[in-house]
N, C-alpha and C positions, 0 to 999 in steps of 0.2 A: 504494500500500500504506500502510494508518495501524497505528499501533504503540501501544498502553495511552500516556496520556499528552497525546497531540498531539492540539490545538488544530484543528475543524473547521466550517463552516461549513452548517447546512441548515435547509433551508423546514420545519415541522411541519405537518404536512396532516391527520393524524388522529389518535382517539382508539387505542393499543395493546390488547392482548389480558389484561395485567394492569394492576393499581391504581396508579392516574397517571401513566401511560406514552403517548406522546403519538410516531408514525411520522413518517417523512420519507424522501424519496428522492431518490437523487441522477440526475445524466442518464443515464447505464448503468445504470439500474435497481437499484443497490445501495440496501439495506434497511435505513435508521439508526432504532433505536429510541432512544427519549432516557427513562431512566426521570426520575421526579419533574419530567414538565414537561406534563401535561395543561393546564394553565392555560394554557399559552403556544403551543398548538396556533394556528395563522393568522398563525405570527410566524416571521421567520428567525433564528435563534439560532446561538453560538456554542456550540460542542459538545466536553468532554473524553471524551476517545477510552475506556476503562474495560476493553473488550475484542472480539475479531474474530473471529467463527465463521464456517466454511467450508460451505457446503452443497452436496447435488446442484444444484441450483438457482442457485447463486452464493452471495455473502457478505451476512455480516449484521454491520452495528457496531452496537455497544451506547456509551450511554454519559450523562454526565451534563450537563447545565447548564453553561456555566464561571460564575464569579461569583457 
């Protein structure tokens, strides 16, 4: 479970659904979207947590860039 705040780790694999938001997934299939990091797509980054939606489908973290 990640909480607004904490510090996480992921691979960006692709381009997001809105303006420079850049996907990543973890190995259970959770869905990190990282806004403001289109640029950094094909890189592992570290990732602040920002917020955590719940879906039918499983969860989805949002969140920024750290640094």
């Amino acid at each position: 479970m990640f909480l607004p705040g904490d510090n996480i780790s992921v691979y960006l694999v692709k381009e997001g659904a809105q303006h420079n938001q850049a996907i990543g997934y973890f190995d259970d299939k959770t869905k990190i979207i990282a806004e403001d990091a289109k640029k950094l797509i094909g890189k592992n980054i570290r990732l602040v947590v920002t917020s955590v939606m719940f879906t039918p489908t499983g969860k989805i973290i949002f969140g920024k860039p750290s640094g």
